[in-house]
Every structure is written in C-alpha cells, then in structure tokens.
N, C-alpha and C positions, 0 to 999 in steps of 0.2 A: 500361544495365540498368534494369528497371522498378522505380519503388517507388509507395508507398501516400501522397497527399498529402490533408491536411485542409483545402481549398484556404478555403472558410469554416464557419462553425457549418449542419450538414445538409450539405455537400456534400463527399464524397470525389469522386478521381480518379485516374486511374492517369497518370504519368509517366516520362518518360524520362530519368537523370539519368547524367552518365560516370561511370566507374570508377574507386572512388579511388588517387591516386599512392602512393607509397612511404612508408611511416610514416617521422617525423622524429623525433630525440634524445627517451625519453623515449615513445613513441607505439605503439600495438600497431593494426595490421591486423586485424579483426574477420570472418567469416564467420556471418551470422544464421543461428541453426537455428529457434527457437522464439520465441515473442512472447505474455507474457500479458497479456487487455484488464483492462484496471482499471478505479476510477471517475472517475480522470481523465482517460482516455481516453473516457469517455460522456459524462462534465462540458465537456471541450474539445468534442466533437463535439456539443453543445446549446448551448452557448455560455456554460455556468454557470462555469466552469473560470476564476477572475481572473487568473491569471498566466500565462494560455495566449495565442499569437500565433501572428497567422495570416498567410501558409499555411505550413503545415506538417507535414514527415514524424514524426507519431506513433509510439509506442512504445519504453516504458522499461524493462518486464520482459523481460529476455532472457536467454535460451540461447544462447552464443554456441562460436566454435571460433579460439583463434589461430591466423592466415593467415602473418603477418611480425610482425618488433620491430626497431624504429629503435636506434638507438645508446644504450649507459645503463639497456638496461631488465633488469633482473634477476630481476622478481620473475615473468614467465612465461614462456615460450618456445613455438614453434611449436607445434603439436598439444594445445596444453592446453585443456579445457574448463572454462568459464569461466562465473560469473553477471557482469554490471555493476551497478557502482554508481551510476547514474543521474547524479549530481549531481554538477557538473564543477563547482566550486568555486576560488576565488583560492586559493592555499595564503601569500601573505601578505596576506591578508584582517586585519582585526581580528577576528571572530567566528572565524577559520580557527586563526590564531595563537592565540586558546585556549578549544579544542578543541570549536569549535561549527562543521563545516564543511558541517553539514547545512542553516546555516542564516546561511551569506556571502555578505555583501550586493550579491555580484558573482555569484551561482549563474545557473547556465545550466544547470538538469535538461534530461537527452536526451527529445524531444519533446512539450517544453513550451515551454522559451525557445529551442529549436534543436535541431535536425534530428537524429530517433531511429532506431529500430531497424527501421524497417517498410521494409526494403531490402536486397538480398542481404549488400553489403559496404559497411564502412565504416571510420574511423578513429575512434581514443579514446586520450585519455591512460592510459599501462598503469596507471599507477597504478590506474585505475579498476577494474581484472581482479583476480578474487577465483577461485581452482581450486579445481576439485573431482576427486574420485580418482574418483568412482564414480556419481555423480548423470546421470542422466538429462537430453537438450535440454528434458524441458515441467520437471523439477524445477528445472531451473535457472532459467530463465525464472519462476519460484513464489517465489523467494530474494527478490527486492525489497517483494514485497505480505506476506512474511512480516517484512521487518526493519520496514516500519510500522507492522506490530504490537507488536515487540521494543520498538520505540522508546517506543510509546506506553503500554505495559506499565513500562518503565524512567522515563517521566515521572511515573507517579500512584505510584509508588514500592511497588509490589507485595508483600507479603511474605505467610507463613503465615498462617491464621487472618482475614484479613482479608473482608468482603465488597466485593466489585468488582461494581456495578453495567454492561456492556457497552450501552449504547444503538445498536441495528444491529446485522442479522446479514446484514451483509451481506460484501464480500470482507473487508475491515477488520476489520470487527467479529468474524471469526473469526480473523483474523491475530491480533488481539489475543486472543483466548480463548487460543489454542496457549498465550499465555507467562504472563498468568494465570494458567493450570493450573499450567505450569512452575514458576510464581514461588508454588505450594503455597498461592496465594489461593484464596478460593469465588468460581467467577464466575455471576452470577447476567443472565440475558441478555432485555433487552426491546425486543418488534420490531411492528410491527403486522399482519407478513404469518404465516400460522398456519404455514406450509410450511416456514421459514427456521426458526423455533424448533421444529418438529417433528426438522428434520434435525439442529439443534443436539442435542435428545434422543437420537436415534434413533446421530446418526452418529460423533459429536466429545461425548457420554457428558456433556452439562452435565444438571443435575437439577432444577436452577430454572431455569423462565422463567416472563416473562412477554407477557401477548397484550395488547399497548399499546390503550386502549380510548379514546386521547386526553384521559380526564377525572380527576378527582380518586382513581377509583378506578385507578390506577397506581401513587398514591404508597400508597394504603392497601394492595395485592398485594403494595409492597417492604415495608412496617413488618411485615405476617404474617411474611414472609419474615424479619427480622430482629429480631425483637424490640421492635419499633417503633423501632429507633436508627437506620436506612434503612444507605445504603452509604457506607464509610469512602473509598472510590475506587469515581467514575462517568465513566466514558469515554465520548461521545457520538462515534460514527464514523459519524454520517449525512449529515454535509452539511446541514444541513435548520436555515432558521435558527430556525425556531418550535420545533423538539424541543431544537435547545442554548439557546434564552432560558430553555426550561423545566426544562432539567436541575438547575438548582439544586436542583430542588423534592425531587433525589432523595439530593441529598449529607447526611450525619451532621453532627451538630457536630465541628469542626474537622477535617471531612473534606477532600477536593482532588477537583476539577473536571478533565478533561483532555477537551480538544476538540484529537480527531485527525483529524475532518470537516472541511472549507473550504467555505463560501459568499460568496456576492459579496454577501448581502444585510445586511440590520441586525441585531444579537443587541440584544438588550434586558432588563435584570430589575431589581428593584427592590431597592436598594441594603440597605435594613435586614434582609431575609432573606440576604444573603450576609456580610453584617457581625455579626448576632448569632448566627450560628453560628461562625465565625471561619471562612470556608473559604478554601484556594489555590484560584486559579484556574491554567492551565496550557494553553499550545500548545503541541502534538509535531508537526515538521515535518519529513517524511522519517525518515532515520535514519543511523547513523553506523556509519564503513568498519568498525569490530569487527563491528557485526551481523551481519554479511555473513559471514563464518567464523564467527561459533559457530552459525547457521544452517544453516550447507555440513556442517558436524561432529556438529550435532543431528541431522540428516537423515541424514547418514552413518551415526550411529549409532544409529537405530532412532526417536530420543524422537520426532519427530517423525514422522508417517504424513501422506505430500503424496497418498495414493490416491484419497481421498474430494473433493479440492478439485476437478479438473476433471471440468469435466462436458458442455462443449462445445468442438468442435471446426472448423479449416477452414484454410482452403489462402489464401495472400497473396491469389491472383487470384479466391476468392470471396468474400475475408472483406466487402468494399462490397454486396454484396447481402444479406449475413445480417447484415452488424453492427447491423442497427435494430428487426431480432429481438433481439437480445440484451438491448434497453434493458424487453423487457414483461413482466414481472415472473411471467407466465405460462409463459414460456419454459424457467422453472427454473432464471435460469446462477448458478451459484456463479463460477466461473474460465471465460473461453474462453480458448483459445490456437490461435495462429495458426501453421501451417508456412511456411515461407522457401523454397522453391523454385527452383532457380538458382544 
C-alpha cells in the first residue's frame, strides 16, 4: 500500500510499504479516514520541529475506523469510530506512573518519533482509541489539535473573571481560545496577521484583540484593555522564539506564563522583570488521555462548533503538491485535512 513519507526537511515522497499483520494482545488494527495538518507537521516539514526524525511517515491528527483487536482489548471493538491519542507512552515510565503520560521520557508521538497516520492502515496500541457515537472522519481527526489547547488552558489554570492573554491565532492559539472561553475566562487574542484576529471576531465571537505591532505599543493596547494590570494568564502558541522571550512583558503581577509553542532556538529575558512580579513560568506538552473524551462529549454535545475550523481540503495522493501552499499565510488555512483513500 502507498503512504506519505517525510523522507527530509522539503522533501516528501510517495512509498510503498506492506500491509500490516494481525494486531497483538492489547493492539487495535486501524483504517485511516482523515488526517489533520498541524504545526508540527509544517515545523517537521522545514526542519524547525526538535524532536522530529527523519524519514518519516507524518500524521498525528486522525479520524480513524477499527479494522481488528488483538487479545485483551476491551475498551473498542470492530466498526468503532475513533480519534488517537498520538502519544505512545511507557505506562511504567516515572512521569507515566504519575499521571504525566503526556510527557514520558520514553514518548514515541505517532509521526514524530515514528511512523504515523499518513497511510491507509496501521497498528496502535488500543489503549490509544478514544470513540465517538456520532463525530464525523474530519471531526475526529480535530480531537488532538483541540486537546492541546484543553491542556494548555488546564496549565495556566483558567478560571471566571480572569484575563487570558492568547499570543497566536493560529491552529493552537484557537484550540486554546475554545477552552478559555469554556473555562468562563476573557480571552483577549494577539497576532500580527490582521485576517486571523478578524476571523477570531468575526467567527469564534472573541472581542478583544490585538494587531501585534512588534513594539512597546502591545504592552500599552493590553494595559487599555485591562486596567493597566495587563493578563493574569498569557499563553504564547507561536513557536517564535523572539515573541516567547518577550511574552513576559505581557504577564500581571504574579501572573503565569504558559508556552504551548516549541522552537529549537534560544528564549531569553531578563531575570528581575520575572522575579519582581512573582510570575510561574509553564510548559504544556501534548495533552492527557481525559481530554480526549470530554472533547468527543463537548463536540457531541453541541459546546464546541468544529464547523469554522476547516478550511482546506485534499486527497493523500495530492496532498505533496499543495502542502507548501499551506505554509503562506495568504493561503488562509486555519485546519487542512487530508482524505485516505484505499
């Protein structure tokens, strides 16, 4: 069967790989329907992506269909429709054993540290299968890029009344707005592209933002916005190491930092503005097998709208010719998703 390989940074190919055997004790048989591209799928594909290895078969957001189940598995059964949980984990890890599995220092995520979704069929530990009653192949395939938002909302500790500065509006940085919202905070959203905080207004109903103008007057657009006490929680989902050196600039007194962005480069800031305001700092990495159901459940039942997220579309055997459209920012992609054919 054909799959999609990252063979190095800029170069896809198409391959021929066999068909996988018989799932073992514990193992569920997978059939790909959908595939969403994310920013670690543009990051591996340029080569910014640190913990990406090459070559290899991409794709960690999926829609998927149980084919078979090895011996032991209970929790799905043939014909279920299914997100993944990406992140194949030690389960007697030390960070596994407690309750950090998002982030076991033996993690193999599916097409990062080994070989993902961008192929008809495959195997996965069942564990990893999360059902849905009624979700859609592209909704399902949306479940992952929405739990690293959940996570990342659940790190800066979200509550009523609070202002949440979002830095990025990009897939993330709306992933994270959903739970924001949820989590009955103000999120207040800064991006430099005018289009991404328009649709933020216009589509997903945020009422602040701001138009990043790179200079001091950022932090002076957040103090209006809040009373000059800036945000109690600032979530930076850009990737970009020069926007997280400078996120400090926008946290409160003993406010908390969360960096749900990854770059390979240098963060840098100057230690007495993070110390005399007292603030947490914070990495959110991935997310955890709960989010994964109350996500299936929010979507199920209405809170969440996955309508406005995709916006482009294409087929496995063209997605190599359009995916380099996706990375220009002219393009407009919120979400692409990939069909599985075969």
């Amino acid at each position: 069967m054909k799959a999609i390989q990252l063979e190095k940074p800029f170069e896809f190919r198409t391959i021929e790989i066999p068909e996988p055997g018989k799932p073992a004790a514990g193992e569920a048989l997978v059939q790909v329907h959908r595939i969403g591209i994310c920013g670690t799928d543009y990051s591996g594909y340029q080569g910014k992506m640190p913990f990406y290895s090459y070559p290899r078969i991409p794709g960690h957001e999926l829609g998927v269909e149980v084919l078979d189940v090895g011996s032991e598995v209970k929790n799905v059964m043939v014909g279920d429709r299914c997100s993944i949980e990406p992140y194949i984990n030690d389960p007697n890890s030390y960070a596994s054993r407690n309750g950090h599995p998002n982030c076991c220092e033996n993690l193999q995520v599916l097409g990062v540290h080994t070989d993902g979704g961008m192929r008809p069929r495959f195997i996965v530990p069942a564990r990893k299968l999360h059902v849905a009653k009624s979700l859609s192949w592209e909704q399902l395939a949306l479940v992952e890029t929405l739990a690293i938002g959940c996570h990342a909302a659940y790190r800066g500790d979200c509550k009523p009344g609070l202002n949440v500065l979002i830095i990025g509006a990009g897939p993330i940085g709306l992933a994270t707005l959903e739970f924001v919202k949820l989590a009955g905070s103000r999120p207040i959203m800064l991006d430099m592209n005018e289009k991404r905080l328009e649709f933020c207004k216009s589509t997903m109903g945020v009422k602040d933002t701001i138009l990043s103008k790179g200079t001091e007057e950022d932090v002076k657009a957040l103090q209006s916005l809040t009373n000059g006490h800036l945000a109690e929680v600032v979530i930076d989902a850009t990737g970009n190491n020069k926007s997280m050196s400078n996120a400090l600039n926008y946290v409160a007194f003993a406010g908390k930092l969360v960096f749900v962005g990854i770059t390979t480069q240098e963060i840098s800031f100057l230690h007495p503005l993070m110390h005399r305001r007292e603030m947490t700092l914070l990495a959110s990495r991935n997310a955890l097998p709960q989010d994964f159901g109350n996500i299936i459940r929010l979507i199920e039942e209405g809170k969440i709208n996955t309508k406005p997220w995709i916006t482009h579309h294409a087929g496995l055997s063209e997605m190599i010719g359009v995916f380099p459209s996706w990375l220009k920012p002219e393009t407009g992609v919120i979400k692409a998703i990939v069909a599985v054919e075969g």
